[in-house]
C-alpha positions as CSV (number, residue, x, y, z in Angstrom):
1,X,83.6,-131.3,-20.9
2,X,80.8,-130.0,-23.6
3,X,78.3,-131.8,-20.6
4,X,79.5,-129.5,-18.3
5,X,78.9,-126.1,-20.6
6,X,75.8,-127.4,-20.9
7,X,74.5,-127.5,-17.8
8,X,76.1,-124.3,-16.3
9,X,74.4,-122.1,-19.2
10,X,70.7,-124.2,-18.2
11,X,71.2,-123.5,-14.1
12,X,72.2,-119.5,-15.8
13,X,68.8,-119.1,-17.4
14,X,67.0,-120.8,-14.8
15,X,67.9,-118.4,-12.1
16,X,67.2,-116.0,-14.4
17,X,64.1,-117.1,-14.8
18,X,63.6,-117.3,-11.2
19,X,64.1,-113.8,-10.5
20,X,62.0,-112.2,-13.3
21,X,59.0,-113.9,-11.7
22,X,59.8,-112.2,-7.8
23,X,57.7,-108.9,-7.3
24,X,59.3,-105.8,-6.9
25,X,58.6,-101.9,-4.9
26,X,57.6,-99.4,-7.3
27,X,59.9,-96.3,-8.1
28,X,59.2,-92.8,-6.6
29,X,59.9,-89.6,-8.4
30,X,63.0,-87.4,-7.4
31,X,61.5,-84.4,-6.0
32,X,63.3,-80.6,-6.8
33,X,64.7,-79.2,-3.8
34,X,63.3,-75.7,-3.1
35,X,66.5,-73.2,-2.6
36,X,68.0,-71.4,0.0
37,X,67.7,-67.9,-1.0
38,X,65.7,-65.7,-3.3
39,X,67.7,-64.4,-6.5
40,X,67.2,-61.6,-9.2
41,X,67.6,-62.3,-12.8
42,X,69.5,-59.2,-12.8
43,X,69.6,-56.6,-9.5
44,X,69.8,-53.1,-12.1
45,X,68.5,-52.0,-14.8
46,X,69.5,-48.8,-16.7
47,X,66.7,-47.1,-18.7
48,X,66.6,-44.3,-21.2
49,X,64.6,-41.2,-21.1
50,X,62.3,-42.6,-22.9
51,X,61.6,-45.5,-20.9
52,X,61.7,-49.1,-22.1
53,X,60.7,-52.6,-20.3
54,X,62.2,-56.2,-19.6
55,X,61.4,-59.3,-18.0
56,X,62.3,-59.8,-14.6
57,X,62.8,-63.9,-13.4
58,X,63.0,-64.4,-9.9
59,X,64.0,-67.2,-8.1
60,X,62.4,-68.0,-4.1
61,X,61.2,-70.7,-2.0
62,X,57.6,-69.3,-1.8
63,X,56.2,-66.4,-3.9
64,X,57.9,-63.0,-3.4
65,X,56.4,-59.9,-2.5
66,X,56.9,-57.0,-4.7
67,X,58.1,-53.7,-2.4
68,X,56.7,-50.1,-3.0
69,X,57.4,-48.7,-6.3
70,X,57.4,-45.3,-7.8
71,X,54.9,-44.2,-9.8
72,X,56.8,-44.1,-13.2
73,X,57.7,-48.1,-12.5
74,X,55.2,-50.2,-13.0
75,X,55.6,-54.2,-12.4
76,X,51.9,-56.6,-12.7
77,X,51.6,-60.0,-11.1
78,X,53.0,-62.6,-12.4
79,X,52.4,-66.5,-12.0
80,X,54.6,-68.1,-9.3
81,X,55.8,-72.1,-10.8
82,X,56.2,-74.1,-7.4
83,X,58.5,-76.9,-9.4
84,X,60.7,-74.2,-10.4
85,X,60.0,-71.8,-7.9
86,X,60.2,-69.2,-10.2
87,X,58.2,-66.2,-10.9
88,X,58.6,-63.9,-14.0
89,X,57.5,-60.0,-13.6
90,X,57.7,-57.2,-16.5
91,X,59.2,-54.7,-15.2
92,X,57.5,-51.4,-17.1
93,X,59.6,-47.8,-16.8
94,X,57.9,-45.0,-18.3
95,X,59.1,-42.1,-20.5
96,X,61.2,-39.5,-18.0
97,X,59.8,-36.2,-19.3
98,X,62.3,-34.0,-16.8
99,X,65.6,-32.7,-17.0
100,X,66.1,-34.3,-13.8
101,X,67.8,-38.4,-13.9
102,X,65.6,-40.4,-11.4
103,X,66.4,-43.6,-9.5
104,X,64.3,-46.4,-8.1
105,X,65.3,-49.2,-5.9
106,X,62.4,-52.0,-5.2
107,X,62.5,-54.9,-2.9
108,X,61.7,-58.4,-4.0
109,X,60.9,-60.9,-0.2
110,X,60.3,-64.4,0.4
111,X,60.2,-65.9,3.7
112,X,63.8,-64.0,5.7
113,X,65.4,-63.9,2.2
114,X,65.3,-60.4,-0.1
115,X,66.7,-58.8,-3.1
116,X,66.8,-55.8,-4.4
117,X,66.2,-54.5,-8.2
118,X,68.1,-50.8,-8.9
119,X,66.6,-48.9,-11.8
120,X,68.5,-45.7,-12.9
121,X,66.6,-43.9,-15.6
122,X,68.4,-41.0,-17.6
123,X,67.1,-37.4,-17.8
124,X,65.4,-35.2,-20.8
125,X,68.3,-33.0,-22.4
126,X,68.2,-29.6,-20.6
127,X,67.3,-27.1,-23.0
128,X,70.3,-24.6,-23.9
129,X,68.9,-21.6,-22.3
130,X,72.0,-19.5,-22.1
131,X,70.0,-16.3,-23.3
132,X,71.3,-14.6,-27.0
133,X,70.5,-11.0,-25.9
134,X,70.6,-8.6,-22.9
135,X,67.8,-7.7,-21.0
136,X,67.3,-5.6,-18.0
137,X,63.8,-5.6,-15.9
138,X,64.1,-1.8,-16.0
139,X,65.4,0.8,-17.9
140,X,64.6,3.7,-15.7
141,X,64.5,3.9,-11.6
142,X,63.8,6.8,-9.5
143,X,64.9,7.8,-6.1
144,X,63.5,10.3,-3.6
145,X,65.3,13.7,-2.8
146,X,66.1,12.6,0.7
147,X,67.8,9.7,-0.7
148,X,67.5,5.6,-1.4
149,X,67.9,3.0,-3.3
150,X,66.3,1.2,-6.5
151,X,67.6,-1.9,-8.4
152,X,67.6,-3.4,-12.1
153,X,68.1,-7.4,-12.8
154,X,70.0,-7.8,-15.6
155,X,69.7,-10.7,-17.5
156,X,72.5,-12.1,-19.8
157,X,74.9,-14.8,-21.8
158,X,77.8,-13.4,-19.2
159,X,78.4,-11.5,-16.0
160,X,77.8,-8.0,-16.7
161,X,80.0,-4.6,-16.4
162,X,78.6,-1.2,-16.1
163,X,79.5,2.0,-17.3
164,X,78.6,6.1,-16.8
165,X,78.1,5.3,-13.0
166,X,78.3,9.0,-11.4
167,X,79.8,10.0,-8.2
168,X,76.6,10.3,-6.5
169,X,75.4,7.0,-7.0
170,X,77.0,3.9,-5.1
171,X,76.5,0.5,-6.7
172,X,76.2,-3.2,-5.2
173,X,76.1,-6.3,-7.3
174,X,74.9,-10.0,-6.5
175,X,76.8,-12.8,-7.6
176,X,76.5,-13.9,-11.5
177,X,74.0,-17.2,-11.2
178,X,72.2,-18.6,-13.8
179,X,72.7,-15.8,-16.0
180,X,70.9,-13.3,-13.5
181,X,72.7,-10.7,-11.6
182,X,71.3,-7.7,-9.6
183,X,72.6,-4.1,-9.4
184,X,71.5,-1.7,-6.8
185,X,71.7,1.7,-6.9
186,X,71.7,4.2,-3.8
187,X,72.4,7.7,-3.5
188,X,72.4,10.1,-0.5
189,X,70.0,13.1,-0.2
190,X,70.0,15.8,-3.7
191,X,70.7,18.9,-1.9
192,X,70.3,20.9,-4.7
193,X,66.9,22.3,-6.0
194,X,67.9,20.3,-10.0
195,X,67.3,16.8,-10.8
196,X,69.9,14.6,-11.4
197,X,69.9,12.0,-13.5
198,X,72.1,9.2,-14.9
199,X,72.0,6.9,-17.9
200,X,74.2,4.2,-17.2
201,X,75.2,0.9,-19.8
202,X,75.4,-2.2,-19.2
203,X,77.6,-4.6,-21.1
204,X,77.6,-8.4,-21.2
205,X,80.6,-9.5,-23.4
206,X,79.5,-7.5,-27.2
207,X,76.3,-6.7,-25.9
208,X,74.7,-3.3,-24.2
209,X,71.9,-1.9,-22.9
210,X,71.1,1.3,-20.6
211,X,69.4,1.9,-17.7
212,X,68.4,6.1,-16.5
213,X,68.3,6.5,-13.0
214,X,66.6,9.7,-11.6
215,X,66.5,11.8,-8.3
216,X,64.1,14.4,-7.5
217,X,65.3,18.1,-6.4
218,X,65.0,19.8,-3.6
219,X,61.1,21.8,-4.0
220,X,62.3,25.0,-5.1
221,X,59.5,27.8,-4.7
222,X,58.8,29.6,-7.6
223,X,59.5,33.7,-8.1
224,X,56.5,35.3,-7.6
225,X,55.0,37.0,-10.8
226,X,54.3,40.4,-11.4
227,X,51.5,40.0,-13.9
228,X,47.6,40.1,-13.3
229,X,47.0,36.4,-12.8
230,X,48.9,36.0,-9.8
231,X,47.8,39.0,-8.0
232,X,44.3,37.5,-9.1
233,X,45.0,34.3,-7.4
234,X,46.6,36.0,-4.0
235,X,43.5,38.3,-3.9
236,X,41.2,35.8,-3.7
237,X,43.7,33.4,-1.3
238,X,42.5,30.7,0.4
239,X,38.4,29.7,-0.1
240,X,35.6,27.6,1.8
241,X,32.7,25.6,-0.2
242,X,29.5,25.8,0.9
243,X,28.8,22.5,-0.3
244,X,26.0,20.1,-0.5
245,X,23.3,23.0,0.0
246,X,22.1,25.6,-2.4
247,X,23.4,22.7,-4.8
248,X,21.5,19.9,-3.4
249,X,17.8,19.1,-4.9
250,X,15.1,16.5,-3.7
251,X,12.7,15.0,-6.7
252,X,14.6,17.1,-9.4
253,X,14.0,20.3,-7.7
254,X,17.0,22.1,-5.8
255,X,16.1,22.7,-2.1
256,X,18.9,24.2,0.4
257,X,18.4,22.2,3.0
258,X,17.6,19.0,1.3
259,X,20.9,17.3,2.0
260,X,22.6,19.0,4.8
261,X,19.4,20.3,6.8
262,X,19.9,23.3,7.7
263,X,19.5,26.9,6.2
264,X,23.0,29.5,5.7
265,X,22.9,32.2,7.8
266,X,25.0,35.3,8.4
267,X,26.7,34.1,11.3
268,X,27.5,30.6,8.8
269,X,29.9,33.7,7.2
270,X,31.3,35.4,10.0
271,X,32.6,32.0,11.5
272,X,34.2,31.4,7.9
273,X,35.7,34.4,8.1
274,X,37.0,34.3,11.5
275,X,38.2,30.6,10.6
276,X,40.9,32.6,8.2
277,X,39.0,32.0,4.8
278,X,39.0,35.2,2.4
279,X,36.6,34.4,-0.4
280,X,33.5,31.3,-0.4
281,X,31.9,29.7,-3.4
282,X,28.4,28.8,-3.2
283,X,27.4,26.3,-5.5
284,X,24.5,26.3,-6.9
285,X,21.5,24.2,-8.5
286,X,19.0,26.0,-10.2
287,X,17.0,22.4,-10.8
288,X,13.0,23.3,-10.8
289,X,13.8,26.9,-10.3
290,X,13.8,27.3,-14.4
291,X,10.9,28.2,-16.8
292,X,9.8,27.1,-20.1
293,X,11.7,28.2,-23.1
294,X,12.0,30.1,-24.6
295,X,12.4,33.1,-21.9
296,X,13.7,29.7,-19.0
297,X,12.4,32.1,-16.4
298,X,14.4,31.8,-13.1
299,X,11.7,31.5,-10.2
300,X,12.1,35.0,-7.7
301,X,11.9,32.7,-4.4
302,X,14.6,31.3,-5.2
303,X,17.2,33.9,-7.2
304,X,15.9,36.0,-3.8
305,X,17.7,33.3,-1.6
306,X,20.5,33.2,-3.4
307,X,20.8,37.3,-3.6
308,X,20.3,37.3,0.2
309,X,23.1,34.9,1.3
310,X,25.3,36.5,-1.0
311,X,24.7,39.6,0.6
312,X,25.2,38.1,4.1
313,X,29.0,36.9,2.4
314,X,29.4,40.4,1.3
315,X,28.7,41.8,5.1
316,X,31.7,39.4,6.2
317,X,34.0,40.8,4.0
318,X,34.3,37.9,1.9
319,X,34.8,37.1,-2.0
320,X,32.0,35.1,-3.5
321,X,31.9,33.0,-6.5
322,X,28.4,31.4,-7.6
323,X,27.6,29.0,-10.5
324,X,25.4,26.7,-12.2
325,X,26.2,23.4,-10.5
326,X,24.2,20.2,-10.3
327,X,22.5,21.4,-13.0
328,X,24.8,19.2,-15.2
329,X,23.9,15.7,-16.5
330,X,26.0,13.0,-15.4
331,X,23.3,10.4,-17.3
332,X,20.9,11.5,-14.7
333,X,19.0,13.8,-17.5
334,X,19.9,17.2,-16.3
335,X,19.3,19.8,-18.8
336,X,23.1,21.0,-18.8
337,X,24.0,17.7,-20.9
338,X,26.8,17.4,-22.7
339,X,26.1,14.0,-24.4
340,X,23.1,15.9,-26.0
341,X,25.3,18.8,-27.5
342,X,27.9,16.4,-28.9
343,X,25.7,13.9,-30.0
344,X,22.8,16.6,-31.5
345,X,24.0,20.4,-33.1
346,X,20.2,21.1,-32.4
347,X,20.3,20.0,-29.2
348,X,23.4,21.6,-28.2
349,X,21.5,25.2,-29.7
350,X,18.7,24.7,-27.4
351,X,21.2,24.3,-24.3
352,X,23.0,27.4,-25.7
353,X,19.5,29.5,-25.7
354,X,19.3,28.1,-22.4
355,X,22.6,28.9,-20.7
356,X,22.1,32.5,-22.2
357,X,18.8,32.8,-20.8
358,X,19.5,31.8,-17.1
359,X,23.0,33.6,-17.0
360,X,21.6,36.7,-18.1
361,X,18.7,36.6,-15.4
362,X,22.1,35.9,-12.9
363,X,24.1,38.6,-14.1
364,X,21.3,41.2,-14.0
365,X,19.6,39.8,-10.7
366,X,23.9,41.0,-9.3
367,X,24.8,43.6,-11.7
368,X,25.0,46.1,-9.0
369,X,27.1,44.4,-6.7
370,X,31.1,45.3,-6.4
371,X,33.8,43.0,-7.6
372,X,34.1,40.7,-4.1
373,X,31.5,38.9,-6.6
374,X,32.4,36.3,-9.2
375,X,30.3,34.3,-11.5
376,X,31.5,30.8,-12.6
377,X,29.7,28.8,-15.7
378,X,29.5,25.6,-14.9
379,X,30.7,22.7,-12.6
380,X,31.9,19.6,-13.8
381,X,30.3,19.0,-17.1
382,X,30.9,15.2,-18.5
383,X,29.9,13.5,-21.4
384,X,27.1,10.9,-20.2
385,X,28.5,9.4,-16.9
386,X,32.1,9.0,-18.5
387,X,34.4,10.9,-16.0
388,X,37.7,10.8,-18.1
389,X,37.8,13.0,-20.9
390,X,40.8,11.0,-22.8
391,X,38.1,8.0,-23.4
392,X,35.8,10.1,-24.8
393,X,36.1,12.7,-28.4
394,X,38.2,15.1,-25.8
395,X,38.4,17.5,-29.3
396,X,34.9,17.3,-29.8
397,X,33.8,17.5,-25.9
398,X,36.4,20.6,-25.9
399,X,34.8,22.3,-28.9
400,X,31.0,22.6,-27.6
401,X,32.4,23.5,-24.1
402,X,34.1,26.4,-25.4
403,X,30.8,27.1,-27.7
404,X,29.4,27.3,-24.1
405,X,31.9,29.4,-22.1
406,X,31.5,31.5,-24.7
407,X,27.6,32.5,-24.5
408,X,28.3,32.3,-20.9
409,X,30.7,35.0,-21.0
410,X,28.4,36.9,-23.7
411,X,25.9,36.9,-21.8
412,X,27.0,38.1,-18.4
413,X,29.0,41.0,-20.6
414,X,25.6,41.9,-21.8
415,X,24.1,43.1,-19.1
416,X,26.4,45.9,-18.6
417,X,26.7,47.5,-14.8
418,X,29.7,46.0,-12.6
419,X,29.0,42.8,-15.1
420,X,31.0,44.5,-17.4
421,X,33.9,44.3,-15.8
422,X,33.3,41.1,-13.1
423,X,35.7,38.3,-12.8
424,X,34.4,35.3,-14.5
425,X,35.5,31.9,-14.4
426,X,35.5,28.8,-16.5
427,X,36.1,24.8,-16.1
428,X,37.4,22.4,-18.4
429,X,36.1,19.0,-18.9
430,X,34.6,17.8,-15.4
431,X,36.8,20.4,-14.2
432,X,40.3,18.5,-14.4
433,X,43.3,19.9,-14.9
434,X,44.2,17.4,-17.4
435,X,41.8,18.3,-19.3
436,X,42.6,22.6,-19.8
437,X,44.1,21.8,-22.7
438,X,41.2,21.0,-24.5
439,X,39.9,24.1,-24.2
440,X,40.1,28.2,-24.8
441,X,39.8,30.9,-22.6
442,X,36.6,32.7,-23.7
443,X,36.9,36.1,-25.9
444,X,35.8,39.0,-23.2
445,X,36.5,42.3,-24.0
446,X,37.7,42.6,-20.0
447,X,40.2,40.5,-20.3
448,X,38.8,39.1,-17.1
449,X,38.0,35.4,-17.5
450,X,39.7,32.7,-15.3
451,X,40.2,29.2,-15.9
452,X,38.6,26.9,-13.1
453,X,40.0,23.3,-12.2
454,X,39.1,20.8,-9.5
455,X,42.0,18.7,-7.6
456,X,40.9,15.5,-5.5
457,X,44.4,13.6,-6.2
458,X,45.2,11.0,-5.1
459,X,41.1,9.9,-5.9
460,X,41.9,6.4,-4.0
461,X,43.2,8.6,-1.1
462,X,40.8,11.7,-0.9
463,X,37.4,11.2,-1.9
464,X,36.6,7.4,-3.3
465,X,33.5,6.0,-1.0
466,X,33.2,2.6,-3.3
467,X,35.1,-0.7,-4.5
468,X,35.0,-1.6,-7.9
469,X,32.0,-3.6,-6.8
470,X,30.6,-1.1,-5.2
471,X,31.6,-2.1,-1.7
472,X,32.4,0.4,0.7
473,X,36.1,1.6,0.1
474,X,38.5,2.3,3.1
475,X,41.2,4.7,2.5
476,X,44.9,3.9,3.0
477,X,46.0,5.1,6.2
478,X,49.0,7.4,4.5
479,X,50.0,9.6,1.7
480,X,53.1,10.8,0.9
481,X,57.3,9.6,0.4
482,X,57.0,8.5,4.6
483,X,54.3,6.6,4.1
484,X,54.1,3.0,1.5
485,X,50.5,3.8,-0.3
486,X,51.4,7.0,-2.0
487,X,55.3,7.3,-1.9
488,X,55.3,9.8,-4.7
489,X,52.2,11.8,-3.3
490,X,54.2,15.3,-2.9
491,X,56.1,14.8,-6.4
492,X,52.6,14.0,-8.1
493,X,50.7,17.4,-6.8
494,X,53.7,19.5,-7.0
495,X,54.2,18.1,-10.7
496,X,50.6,19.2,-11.2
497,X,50.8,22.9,-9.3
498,X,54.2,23.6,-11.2
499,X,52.6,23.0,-14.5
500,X,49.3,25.0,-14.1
501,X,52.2,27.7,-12.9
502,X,54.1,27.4,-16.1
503,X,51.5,26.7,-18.7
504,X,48.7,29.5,-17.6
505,X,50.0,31.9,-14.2
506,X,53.2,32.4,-16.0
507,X,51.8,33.3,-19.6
508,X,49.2,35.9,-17.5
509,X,46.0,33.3,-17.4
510,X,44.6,33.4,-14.6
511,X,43.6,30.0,-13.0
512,X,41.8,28.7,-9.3
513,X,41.5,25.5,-7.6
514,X,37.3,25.5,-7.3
515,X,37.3,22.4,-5.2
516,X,40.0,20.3,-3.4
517,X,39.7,18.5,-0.5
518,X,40.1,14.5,1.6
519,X,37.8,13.6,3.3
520,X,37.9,13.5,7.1
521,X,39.6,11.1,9.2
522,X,38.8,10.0,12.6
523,X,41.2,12.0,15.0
524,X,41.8,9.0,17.4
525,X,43.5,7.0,15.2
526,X,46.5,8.9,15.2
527,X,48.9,7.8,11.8
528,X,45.1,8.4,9.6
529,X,45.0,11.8,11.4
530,X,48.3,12.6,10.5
531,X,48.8,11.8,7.5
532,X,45.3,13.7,6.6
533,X,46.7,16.7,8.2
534,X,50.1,16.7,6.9
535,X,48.0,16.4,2.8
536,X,45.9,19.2,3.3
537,X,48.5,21.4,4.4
538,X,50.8,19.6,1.6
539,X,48.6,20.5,-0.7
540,X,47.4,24.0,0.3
541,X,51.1,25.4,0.6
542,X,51.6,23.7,-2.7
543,X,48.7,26.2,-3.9
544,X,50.1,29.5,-2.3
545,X,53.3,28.5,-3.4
546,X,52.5,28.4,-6.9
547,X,50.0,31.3,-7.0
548,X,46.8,29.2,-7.1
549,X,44.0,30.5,-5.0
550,X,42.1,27.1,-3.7
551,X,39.0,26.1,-2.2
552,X,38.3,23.3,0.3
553,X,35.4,21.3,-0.2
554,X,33.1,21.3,2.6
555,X,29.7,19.0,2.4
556,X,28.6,19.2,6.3
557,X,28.5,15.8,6.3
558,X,28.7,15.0,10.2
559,X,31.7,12.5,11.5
560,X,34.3,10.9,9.5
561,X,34.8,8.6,6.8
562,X,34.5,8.7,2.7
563,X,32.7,11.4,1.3
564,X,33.0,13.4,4.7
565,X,34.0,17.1,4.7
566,X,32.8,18.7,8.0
567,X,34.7,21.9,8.5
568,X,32.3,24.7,9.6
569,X,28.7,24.3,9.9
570,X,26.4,25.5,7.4
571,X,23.8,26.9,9.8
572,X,26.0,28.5,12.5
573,X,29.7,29.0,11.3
574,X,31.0,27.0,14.2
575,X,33.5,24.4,13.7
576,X,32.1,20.8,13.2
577,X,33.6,18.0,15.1
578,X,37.3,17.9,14.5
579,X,37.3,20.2,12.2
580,X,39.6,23.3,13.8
581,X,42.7,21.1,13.6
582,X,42.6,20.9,9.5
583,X,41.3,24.2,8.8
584,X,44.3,25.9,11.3
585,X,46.6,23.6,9.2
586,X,45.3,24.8,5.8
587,X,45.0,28.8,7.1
588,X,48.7,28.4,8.2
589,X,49.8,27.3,5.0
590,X,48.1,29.4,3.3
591,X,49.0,32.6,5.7
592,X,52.4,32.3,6.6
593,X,55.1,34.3,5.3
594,X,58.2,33.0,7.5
595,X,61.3,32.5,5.1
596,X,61.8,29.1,7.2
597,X,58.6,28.1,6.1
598,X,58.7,26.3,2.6
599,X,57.1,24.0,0.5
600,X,60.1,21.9,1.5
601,X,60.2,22.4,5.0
602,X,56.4,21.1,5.0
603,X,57.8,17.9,3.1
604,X,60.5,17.5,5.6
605,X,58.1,17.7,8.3
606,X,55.7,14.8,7.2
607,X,54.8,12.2,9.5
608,X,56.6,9.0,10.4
609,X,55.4,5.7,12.0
């Protein structure tokens, strides 16, 4: 039996033996199957305004492709592992700086197989900008006599109310959005010859504000006066320029026909005359005609010329008016300068002795001749080249330009004869209107001085021939509430003629327009032509209407365009190219005493395209 155990255990081990000495194959490695789909650590990602990052793993059989991304998202390559076929990306979102959330979806592909990743960032906090206060755009509107409409935005924490709304004004609203709303404000035509007006408050919740809304009168013409100075201003009536001529000088010596070429005559007066004009003023220069001091002796030739085409003026039955015209220094070194005399008391002495001594070589030169004959100081006297007064010393301008009105008016009352008595008139500060008020009327023991202003308003409309860089400047083609360049043209110049009315006609001062004019537009373009028309009659009726007797600038100047003021020729006293049409539009307004015929009947007749 124990034989037995033996020998099964030793056959056991030899097998075993046996088998450890057979060779064998050796073993491969398990390789990792790639998968069947490409997968997203996570598909969406929620960021906060101010941005943030994370790590993106992705799971495909070959490397993915990353899809187009915005600009805030940013995502760099990252190292695909072909054992786990994995690839991790950080997924960068930057700061959101809006009020605005923003989204993002970008695609992840391998092979057919896609995912996408969803990125929702959150917005900035919107700033609280319900306003604390009222405000309206405007506080005051203005509407034309014939009716319209104006409109004030109102800004505010709630919708707003309003209050004090008349019965002549009709109001529409917009909706209440985003703490804006709009109210317009229209009214038929004032029939009436007052202004109305309206102060109307808005109220948003415990808040208030106002807004005045205005509407012009009918034009109501004044009463005439029965005082000196208007039946100064009808006597002289409606006046030419002879412009550009005894004024003009070549090489700082004044020549008549240096600019306009040609020489006055007596038939230039007759044709003014017959035209419908009733008085002229001839400016002149007296540039090179002028002796040493201290007598300033005039020169004969020329004080001879001047006599002689007065007389031919007088023989038309004309009023006259001379001066002392570019004789003024606008920086160009004239010996009329004001700079000097403000700047210099001894300077301004020697322009006094001066002024005295050619004025009173004038005066006595005309003392025989009748009162059709009126001598004017100066032109328009500036300080430097500086044409507004109010950016200037206005006080200090006004003060030596009454210290020379004065000797002017001295020194024509001294030479006795008709001087004694003549009409004499004086200009302000380059001869505007806005700038009487800086000076006096001279003492004269006649009681026979007039104030003198010039009127070229609107400047951009009338006379300007250069751009602020001194391009050529064209002219709107209108003026005027029909037209859109000058809406308020007729309110602006009536303004003006009521107040010279009120302040001086009124209170017995006499006053004249010297010089107003537009310059001339070319007749075949038919809304400039009317429009130039319709101004010059405008303005003219304006003048009779309020008493002011007004002079239209006429420079010869041939055709049309800026600085062009051909009327009636210098030489000849016929009309010059189109210019019949504006002077018949300027005599009738002047001229014509039918009831129906008003300031306001002109207005209503303006011109519409």
């Amino acid at each position: 039996m124990r034989m037995k155990k033996i020998s099964t255990f030793l056959l056991a081990v030899l097998a075993l033996v046996a088998c450890s000495c057979t060779p064998t194959e050796p073993v491969k490695p398990v390789e990792p199957e790639a998968p069947k789909d490409l997968t997203l650590s996570q598909t969406s990602f929620d960021a906060g305004k101010d941005g943030g990052s994370f790590d993106l793993t992705v799971t495909a059989p070959t490397k993915p492709t990353v899809g187009t991304r915005p600009s805030w998202v940013t995502i760099p390559d990252g190292t695909y592992n072909s054992e786990t076929f994995k690839v991790t990306y950080k997924v960068t979102v930057a700061a959101n700086t809006s009020t605005q959330e923003r989204n993002a979806t970008i695609s992840f592909k391998s092979g057919s197989y896609s995912k996408d990743l969803t990125i929702k960032q959150a917005a900035q906090e919107a700033p609280d900008d319900k306003p604390k206060t009222i405000t309206l755009d405007k506080h005051s509107l203005s509407l034309e006599q014939k009716g319209g409409s104006a409109s004030v935005i109102v800004t505010a924490p709630e919708a707003a109310t309003l209050s004090g709304v008349p019965s002549w004004l009709e109001v529409n609203q917009t909706e209440f959005k985003n703490y804006k709303m709009k109210f317009t404000f229209k009214a038929g035509a004032n029939d009436s010859y007052d202004e109305r007006s309206a102060e109307v408050t808005v109220t948003s919740g415990s808040l208030t504000d106002k807004v005045t809304i205005t509407q012009d009168s009918k034009i109501k013409d004044p009463e005439a006066l029965d005082n000196q100075a208007w039946a100064r201003g009808m006597e002289m009536g409606l006046g030419w320029n002879l412009g550009n001529h005894f004024d003009a000088y070549d090489n700082g010596v004044a020549k008549e026909d240096a600019w306009d070429g040609v020489l006055a005559t007596q038939a230039t007066f007759n044709g003014v005359k017959a035209a419908g004009f009733t008085s002229v003023r001839i400016p002149i220069t007296w540039l090179g005609h002028i002796g040493n001091a201290p007598d300033y002796k005039l020169d004969d030739v020329w004080l001879n010329r001047v006599y002689d085409v007065v007389g031919y003026a007088e023989n038309a039955g004309l009023k006259v008016i001379i001066n002392t015209h570019h004789d003024e220094d606008h920086g160009d070194g004239h010996w009329l300068n004001l700079k000097k005399a403000v700047d210099s008391s001894s300077e301004n002495t020697t322009i006094k002795e001066e002024i005295a001594a050619v004025w009173k070589q004038i005066a006595t030169k005309f003392k025989d001749k009748g009162d059709f004959l009126m001598f004017e100081s100066f032109n328009e006297l500036i300080y430097g080249d500086n044409w507004d007064v109010e950016s200037t010393n206005p006080t200090k301008c006004g003060k030596i330009l009454n210290e020379w009105n004065q000797v002017f008016v001295n020194a024509v009352r001294g030479t006795e004869g008709n001087n004694s008595t003549r009409w004499l008139g004086v200009p302000a500060y380059a001869a505007s209107p806005r700038a009487l008020k800086y000076i006096n009327v001279p003492e004269d023991p006649a009681g026979k001085t007039m104030l003198a202003f010039h009127c070229y308003d609107p400047w951009n409309f009338t006379t300007r021939d250069k751009d602020d860089y001194g391009n050529p400047w064209t002219p709107p083609t209108d003026w005027g509430h029909t037209g859109s360049s000058f809406p308020t043209g007729e309110k602006e110049i009536n303004d003006l003629f009521y107040s010279i009315y009120s302040t001086y006609l009124a209170k017995n001062i006499p006053i004249y327009m010297g010089e107003f004019g537009c310059s001339m537009r070319d007749n075949s373009k038919e809304k400039a032509w009317a429009y130039y028309l319709y101004y010059l009659e405008f303005v003219v009726k304006a003048a009779r209407t309020y008493g002011i007797s007004a002079f239209v600038w006429d420079n010869g100047a041939e055709g049309a365009g800026q600085e062009h003021h051909p009327y009636i020729h210098h030489g000849t006293g016929a009309y010059m190219n189109s210019g019949e049409q504006p002077v018949k539009a300027m005599v009738k307004a002047w001229t014509t005493v039918d009831a129906s015929y008003t300031l306001q009947s002109v207005y209503d007749s303006a011109p519409t395209f």
